[in-house]
Structure formats: C-alpha cells, structure tokens
N, C-alpha and C positions, 0 to 999 in steps of 0.2 A: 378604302375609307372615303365616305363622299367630303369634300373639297365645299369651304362656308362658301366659296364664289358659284357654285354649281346654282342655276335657275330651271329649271323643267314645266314646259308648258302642255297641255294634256287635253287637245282635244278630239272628244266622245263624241263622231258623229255616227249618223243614222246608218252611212254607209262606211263609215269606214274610223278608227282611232290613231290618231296621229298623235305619237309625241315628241319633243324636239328639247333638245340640252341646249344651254348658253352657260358660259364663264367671263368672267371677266381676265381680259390680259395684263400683264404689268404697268401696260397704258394707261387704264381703265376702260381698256374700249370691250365692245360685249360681243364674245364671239362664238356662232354658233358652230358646237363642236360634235354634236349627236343629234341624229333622226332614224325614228322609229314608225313603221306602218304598219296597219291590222284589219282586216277586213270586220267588220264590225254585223252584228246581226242580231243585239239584244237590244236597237233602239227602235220605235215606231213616232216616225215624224218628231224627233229629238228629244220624243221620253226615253226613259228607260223602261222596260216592258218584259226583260230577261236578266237579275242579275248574274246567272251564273255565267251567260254568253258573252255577258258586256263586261264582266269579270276575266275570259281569259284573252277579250281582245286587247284590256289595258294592258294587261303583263306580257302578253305578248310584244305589243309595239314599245314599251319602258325598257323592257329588256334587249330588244333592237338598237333601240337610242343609247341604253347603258354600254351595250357593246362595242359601240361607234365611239362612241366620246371619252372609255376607258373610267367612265365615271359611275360610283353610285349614287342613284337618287332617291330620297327619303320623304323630300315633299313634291307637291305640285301646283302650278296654276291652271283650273280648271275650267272652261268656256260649258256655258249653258244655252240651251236655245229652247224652243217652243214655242207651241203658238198660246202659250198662258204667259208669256212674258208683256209686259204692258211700261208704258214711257208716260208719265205725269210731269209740265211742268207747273213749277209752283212759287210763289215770293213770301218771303220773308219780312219784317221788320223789327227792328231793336234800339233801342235807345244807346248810345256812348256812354257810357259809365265813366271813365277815368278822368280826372281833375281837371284835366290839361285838355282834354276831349280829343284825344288821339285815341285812333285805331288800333286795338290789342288783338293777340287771340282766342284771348277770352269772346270778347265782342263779335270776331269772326265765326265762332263758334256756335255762338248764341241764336245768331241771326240765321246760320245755315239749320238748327235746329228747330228753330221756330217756323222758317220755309217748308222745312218735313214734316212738319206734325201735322199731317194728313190724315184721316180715319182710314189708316190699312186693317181687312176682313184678316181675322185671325188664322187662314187657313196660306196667307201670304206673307212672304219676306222678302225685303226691301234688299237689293241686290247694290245699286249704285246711287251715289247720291253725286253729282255733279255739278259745282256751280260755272252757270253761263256767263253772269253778270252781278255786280256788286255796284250798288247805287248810294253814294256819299252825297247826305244837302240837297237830292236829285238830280245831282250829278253823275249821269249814265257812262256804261263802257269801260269801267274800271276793273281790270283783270283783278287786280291784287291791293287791298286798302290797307294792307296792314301800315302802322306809323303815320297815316293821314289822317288829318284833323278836320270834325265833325261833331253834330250832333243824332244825327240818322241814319243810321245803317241798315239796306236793304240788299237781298240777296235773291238774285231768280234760279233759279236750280233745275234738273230735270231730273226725275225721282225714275226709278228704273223696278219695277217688281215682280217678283215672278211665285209661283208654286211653294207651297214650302215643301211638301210631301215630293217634288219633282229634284230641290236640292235637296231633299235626306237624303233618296233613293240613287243620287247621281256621287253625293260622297261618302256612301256605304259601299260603292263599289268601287271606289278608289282608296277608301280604307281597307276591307279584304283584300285588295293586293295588295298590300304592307306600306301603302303611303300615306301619308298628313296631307289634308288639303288644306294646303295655304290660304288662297281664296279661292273663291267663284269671281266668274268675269263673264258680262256678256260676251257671248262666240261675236258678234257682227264690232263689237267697241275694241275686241283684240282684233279683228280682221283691219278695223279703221288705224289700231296701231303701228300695222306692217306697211300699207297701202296706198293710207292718205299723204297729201304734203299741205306742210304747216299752210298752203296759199290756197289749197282747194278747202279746206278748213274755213278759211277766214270768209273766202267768196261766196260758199256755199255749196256742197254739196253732196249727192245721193247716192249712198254705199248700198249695191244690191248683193246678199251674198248668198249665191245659189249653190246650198247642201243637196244631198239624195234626200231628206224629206220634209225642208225648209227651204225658205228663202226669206232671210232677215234686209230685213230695210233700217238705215239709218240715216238722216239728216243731222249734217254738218249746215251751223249759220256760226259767223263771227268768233271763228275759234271751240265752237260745242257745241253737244248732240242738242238736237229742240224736237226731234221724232226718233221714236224707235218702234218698231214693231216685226214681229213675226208670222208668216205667213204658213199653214199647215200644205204646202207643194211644195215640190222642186223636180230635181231629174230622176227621181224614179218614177214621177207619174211620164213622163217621157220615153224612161226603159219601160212600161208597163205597158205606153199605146204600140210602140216597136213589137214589143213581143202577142197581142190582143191582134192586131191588122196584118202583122205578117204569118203568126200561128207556131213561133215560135220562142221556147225556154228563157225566162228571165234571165240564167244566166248570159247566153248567148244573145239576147237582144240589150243587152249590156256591153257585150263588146263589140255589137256592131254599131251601138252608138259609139262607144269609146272612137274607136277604128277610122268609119266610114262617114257616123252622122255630121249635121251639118241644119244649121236652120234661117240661109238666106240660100233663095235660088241664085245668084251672082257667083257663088263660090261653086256651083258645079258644075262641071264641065258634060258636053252632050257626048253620049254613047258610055258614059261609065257607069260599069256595071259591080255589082258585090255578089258574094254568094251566101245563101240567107239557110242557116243549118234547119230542118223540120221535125215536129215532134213524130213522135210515134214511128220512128224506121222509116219513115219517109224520104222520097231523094229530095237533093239540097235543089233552092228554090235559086235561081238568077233576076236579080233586081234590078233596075236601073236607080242611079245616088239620087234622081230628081225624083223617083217615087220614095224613097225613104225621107228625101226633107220636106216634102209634101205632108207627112205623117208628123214630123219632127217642129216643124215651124209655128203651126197652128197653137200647139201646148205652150211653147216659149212664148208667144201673142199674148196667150193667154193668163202667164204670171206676168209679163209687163204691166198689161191692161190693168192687173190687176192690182200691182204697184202702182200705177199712175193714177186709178181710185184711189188709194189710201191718201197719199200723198197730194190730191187736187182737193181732195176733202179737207184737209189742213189749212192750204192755201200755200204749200210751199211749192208746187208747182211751178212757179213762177220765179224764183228765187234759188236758181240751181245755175249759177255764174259760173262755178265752177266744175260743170257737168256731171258724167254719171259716168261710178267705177265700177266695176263688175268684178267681183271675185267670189271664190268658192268653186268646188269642182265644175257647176253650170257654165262658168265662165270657160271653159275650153273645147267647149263648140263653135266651132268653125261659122262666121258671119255672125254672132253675137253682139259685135262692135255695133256692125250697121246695123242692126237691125234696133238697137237700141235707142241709135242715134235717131232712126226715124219714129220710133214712137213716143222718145220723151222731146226732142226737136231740139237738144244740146249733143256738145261733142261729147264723146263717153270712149273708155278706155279699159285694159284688161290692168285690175291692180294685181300687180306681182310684189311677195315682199323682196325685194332689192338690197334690201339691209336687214340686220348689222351684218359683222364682216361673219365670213367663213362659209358663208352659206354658197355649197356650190348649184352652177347652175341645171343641175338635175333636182334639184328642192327648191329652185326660182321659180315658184308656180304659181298658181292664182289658190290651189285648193289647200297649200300648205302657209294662207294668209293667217288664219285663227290662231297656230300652233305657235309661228314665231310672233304673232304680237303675244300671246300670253307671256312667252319670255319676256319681252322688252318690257312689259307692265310687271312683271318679277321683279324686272333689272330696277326700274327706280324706283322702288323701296327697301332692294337687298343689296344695293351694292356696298362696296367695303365703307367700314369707316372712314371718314374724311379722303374718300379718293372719287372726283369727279368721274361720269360715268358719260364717258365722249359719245354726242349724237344722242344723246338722250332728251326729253322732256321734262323741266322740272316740274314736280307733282302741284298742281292747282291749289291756293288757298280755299282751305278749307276739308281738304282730303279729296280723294276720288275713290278709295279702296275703304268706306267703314263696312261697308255690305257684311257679308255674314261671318265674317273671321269669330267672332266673342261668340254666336252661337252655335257655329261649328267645332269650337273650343271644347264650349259647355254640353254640345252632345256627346262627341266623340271619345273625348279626352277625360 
C-alpha cells in the first residue's frame, strides 16, 4: 500500500527517464528511499513524439524506484522541458482593501493575479507563476507582505509557459501507466531545487542544464528566477558529430563519449589512444583522446556561445556573482568546468544534488538533479500535517505550484 509520506519525482527526458522516491522520516526530514532509470526513445528534443515508447520507459524506471524503496507510487511530480517553454516577467498592482490597511491574502492574491493577466495564446498553459518581489508604499525587496500595513500592493513575478498540447501528451503518458500527475514543474526550476544554494540564489546565478536533447537556461537574481529558457541542443548533437566524423553507430559513439570523451584539451594527456568500433564489419578504428575532443569541444563552444546570446541579450550577463552551475547529464564531460569558466569569465561548478538524506553517492550526479528536486518540490506541499519538513524551503507568498494541477484535474479525472 503506498505510504501518505511517499513523494515520486518523474523525470521524462530525451534520453533517458528517471524516477526517484522520497518519504518523510519520524524527524521530518525527506529521505530519498528509491531510484529508477530507463533508457528513453519516445522524446525528440523534450517532446513527446512516441507514446507508447515513452510509455514503457516510465513503467519501467517507477517500477525500479518502487522496487528500491519497497514502496507504491500512485502519483507523480513531472519535469517538462522544450524549446516551446518561454519566461515573462511581469508587475502587478492593487489597492489594500482592509480597514486597518494591512496586508491579507486576499490582497496577495489579488495583486499576484492581476501581474498574470497577461494575454496567453489559447494553444498555451501557464506552468509557474513565481513572485520575485513585492513592493509595499514603494517600498522594494519584500519577500513576504503579508500583516504589513499599506496602501499599494505591487508584485513582480515571472510567468513561466509552455505548450499545452506538449502537457497533454506528457500527462497521457504518465496516466497510461497508472499514475496521477500531481504537477508539472519546470525540469531546469527542479534541477535549481537540488543544486542551487540559498547564496548563489540571492547573488545571482546561471543554471545550465544539459539534457541529450536540450539544454535549459535559468537565471537566479535576489532569491528568483528573472530568465528562463530552453534551448532545442544538447549531448546528442555531440553523440551525433562522434558518430558523423568518426563513421560510427550512435550507439557506440555514445559510449565513447560516455567513456573516453572530454571537451578541454588540458584534460588529455599525449599518446592516449581509444578504440573506435566501425560500421559495416569494418575493423575497429585507433584514435588518439585529442582527436576525439577536437570533434567534442567545438559543439559544447557552441551551446555556451549560445547561452551567453541568450543571456547578454537580457543584460544579465553581467550580473552572475554567483557564477555558473552546470548540471544535467552534459555536465559529466571531463573539462566542462573550465571551459565554462572561460567563456562566461565567472567561476562555474558541477551542481550535484547533495541532498536530502539517503541519497547514495552512486545517484550524487549532476543528471539525477531534475529527479530529486521534483521530490523536494513534492516535499513542501505534501509533507504531513503539522510536521516541519527539515532543510526545506518554505513555499513563497503567493504559491509557486498553481500551474496546471485544476486542469490536469478537469482533463484527466
């Protein structure tokens, strides 16, 4: 029988579906008890594009996690990505209604409503709605107004939306495998939940997080996102130049990036050689690692570059104090750090999620960052009744999860 503390985060990528169990212990604290993996082959650049494929990678990898953690799971938290997902920020204003002109939740409500009423194209649904900042009198930088006395209540928010036809088709296939989805959650805002810390948050900083057929961008400024976006590349255009220049099978130029790749020459050493498998009964090919990251570097150049667009076009370029994390499977290429370091000109690091407890370190990874923040974003709005939920964050006035739960309700259910 599943257990009311069981959380289950589910994320469906291009190359691969990962899912991962959390409970709560007698402490409160959140601990991850199951992890599931699944080689995935029904997404194309973080659509869905096969359900029946992407259909038996979820039940596959759930059923993994169930096995592990001796638990059933019923619902999920689902990470979404693509490059149809788009970041709006936007302000709000409202007047204080109450007698006394203190801040209600009424009023917080109001105002974070009236920030979103943005003209969204009917073919789009609103995924996250997140406020950054709340401005009392004009008084800026107030996380949380509630009980403060006013007459003007203003709210900045960053509006997050994505596909809607991309969330049907992503929780139809998490429905045919016998589960509820809980929510949707940006994959790259769960990665920020495993990853970040609360001071690279505040300082400012740029989550790169490189999937097999994405690589989502988020900027962190004074505690919340102000950019999001998604990039249609990652590391299979990588496996695809390996396999294109060398003349061999995507499988196998898959594992010899796995294995051998690499994309700063510093990390290779002179005379080492790989052996490169060839199509068609051909004999195996002798490489040397500086001609393979010769082939390998150039691509990864070329999503930074390409990040450092997106991001110089905003203007937050300039404003990444708290440097740049790198997660998602991309992130376990060898020379990654540096090579980051010198294209965005701040220090930069591999985010592994590190926490909650239980997590051993064969799942300390950077590609298993989406899976377990989904949990931890489960964790603070399921955890038990009146039992604090240790190491957590408590949820932002104003919600952060209205996204699509009431029309995933009203379709599904």
């Amino acid at each position: 029988m599943p257990s009311d503390t069981v959380i289950a985060g589910l994320d469906i990528g291009t190359s691969r579906v990962c899912a991962v169990i959390g409970e709560f212990d007698d402490s409160g604290e959140l601990v991850i008890t199951g992890v599931g993996t699944s080689p995935s082959s029904g997404l194309r650049k973080g659509i869905v594009v096969n359900i029946e494929s992407t259909l038996k990678s979820i039940i596959s990898a759930i059923e993994d996690a169930e096995f592990m953690s001796r638990q059933k799971v019923s619902a999920v938290f689902t990470a979404i990505s693509g490059a149809h997902i788009e970041g709006t920020n936007s302000r709000g204003v409202v007047a204080v209604t109450g007698r006394e002109k203190e801040i209600t939740r009424e009023d917080i409500g109001r105002v974070i409503e009236a920030a979103r009423a943005l003209a969204i194209p009917m073919d789009r649904a609103i995924i996250h709605v997140i406020p950054q900042e709340f401005i009392v009198d004009g008084q800026r930088g107030i996380r949380d107004p509630l009980g403060m006395i006013g007459v003007r209540l203003e709210a900045e928010i960053h509006l997050i939306t994505g596909s809607l036809t991309s969330a049907q088709n992503l929780a139809k296939c998490v429905n045919r495998a016998g589960l509820k989805v809980a929510d949707i959650v940006l994959g790259s805002l769960a990665a920020a939940k495993a990853v970040l810390s609360k001071e690279e948050k505040e300082l400012g900083s740029l989550l790169i997080d490189m999937g097999g057929g994405t690589t989502d961008i988020l900027v962190y400024m004074d505690g919340a996102p102000y950019y999001t976006s998604v990039m249609p590349v990652g590391g299979d255009q990588v496996t695809g130049d390996i396999s294109i220049m060398l003349k061999t099978p995507m499988d196998s130029a898959e594992k010899i990036k796995r294995e051998a790749g690499c994309c700063h020459p510093a990390f290779v050493e002179e005379g080492q050689e790989i052996i490169i498998p060839r199509l068609g009964g051909r004999p195996p090919l002798a490489l040397a690692r500086k001609d393979l990251c010769a082939i390998i570097q150039p691509r990864v150049a070329e999503i930074f570059t390409m990040v450092r667009g997106r991001i110089e076009s905003k203007g937050y370029a300039g404003k990444l104090s708290g440097g740049v994390v790198l997660t998602g499977g991309g992130a376990l290429l060898p020379g990654i750090v540096e090579m980051a370091e010198e294209m965005f000109g701040v220090a930069a690091r591999i985010g592994i999620p590190a926490r909650p407890g239980g997590l051993t370190p064969e799942f300390q990874s950077p590609d298993y960052a989406a899976a377990v923040g989904l949990v931890m974003f489960g964790a603070e709005y399921l955890r038990p009744e009146g039992q604090e939920a240790v190491g957590l964050e408590k949820p932002p006035a104003g919600g952060i999860l209205p996204s699509l739960r009431r029309w995933l309700r009203n379709f599904f259910e």
